[in-house]
C-alpha positions in Angstrom: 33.8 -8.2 1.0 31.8 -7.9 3.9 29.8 -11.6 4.5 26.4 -9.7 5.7 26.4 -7.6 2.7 24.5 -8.9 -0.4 26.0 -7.4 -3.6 26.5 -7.9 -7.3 29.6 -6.5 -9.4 29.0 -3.2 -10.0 28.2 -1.4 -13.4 30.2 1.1 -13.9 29.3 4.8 -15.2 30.8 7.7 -16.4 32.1 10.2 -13.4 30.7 13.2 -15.3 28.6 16.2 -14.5 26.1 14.8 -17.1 23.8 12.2 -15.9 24.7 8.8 -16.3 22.3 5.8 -16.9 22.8 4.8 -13.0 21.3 8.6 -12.6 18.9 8.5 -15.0 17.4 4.9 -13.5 17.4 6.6 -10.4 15.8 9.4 -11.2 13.1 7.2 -12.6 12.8 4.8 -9.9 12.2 8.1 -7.1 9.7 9.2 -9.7 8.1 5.6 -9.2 8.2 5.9 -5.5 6.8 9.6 -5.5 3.6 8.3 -7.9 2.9 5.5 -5.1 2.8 7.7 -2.2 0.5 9.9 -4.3 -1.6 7.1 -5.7 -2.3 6.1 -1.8 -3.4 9.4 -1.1 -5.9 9.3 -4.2 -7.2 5.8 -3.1 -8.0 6.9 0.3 -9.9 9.7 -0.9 -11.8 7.6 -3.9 -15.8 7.7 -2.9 -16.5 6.1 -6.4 -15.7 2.5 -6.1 -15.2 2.3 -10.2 -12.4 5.0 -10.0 -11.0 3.1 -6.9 -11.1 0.2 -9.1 -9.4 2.0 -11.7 -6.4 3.9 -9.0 -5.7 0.8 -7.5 -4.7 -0.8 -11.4 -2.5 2.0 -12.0 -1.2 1.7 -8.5 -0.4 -1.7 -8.7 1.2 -0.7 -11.9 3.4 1.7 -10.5 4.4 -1.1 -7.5 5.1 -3.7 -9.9 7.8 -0.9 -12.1 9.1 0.5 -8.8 10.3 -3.4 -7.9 11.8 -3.9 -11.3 13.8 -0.5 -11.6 15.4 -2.1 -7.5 15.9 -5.6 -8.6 17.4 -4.0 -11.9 19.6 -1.7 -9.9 20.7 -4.1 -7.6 21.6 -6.6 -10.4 24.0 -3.8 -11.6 25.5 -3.4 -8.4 24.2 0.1 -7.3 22.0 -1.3 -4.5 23.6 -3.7 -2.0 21.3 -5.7 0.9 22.3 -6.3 4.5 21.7 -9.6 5.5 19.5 -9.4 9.2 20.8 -11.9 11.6 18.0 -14.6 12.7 17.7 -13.7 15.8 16.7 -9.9 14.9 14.3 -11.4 12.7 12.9 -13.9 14.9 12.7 -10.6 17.5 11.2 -8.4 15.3 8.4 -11.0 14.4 7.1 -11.7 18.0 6.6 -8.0 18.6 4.8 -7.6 15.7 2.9 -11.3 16.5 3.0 -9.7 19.8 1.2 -5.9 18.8 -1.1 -8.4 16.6 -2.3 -10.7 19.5 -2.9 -7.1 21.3 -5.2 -5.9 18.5 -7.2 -9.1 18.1 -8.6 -8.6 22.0 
């Protein structure tokens, strides 16, 4: 097992040509993701702040089932995490804090 990886015991599934429940979740959760990019699109083009209103509800929705199909999925084992080292982390924040600083002037 390799110690920057963060995994669960995978689920297994049928090796079949039919889809499996791993596919079907899948399938569902890329549906999710697909909605969300579409839902931004809508909201940047809302001119009626009561539809916006309404868009950014459903979007919110669709966020909140997108990060339970993942956290399901990678409770069954069919996602696995890399774990970042601290220093890329610590790196990656001061350019950002950096980039941030750079806006604020």
């Amino acid at each position: 097992m390799n110690e920057n990886k963060i995994e669960n015991p995978k689920t297994e599934v049928p090796q079949t040509p039919d889809m499996n429940d791993r596919d079907y979740i899948n399938d569902i959760l890329e549906t999710e993701k697909n909605m969300s990019v579409n839902m931004t699109i809508a909201l940047n083009e809302a001119s009626n702040e009561k539809l916006y209103e309404e868009l950014f509800d459903i979007f919110k929705d669709i966020k909140e089932k997108q990060r339970e199909l993942f956290e399901y999925m990678f409770k069954q084992g069919w996602y696995t995490l890399e774990k970042a080292e601290d220093t890329k982390i610590t790196q990656t924040y001061n350019q950002l804090e950096q980039k941030y600083q750079e806006l604020q002037k």
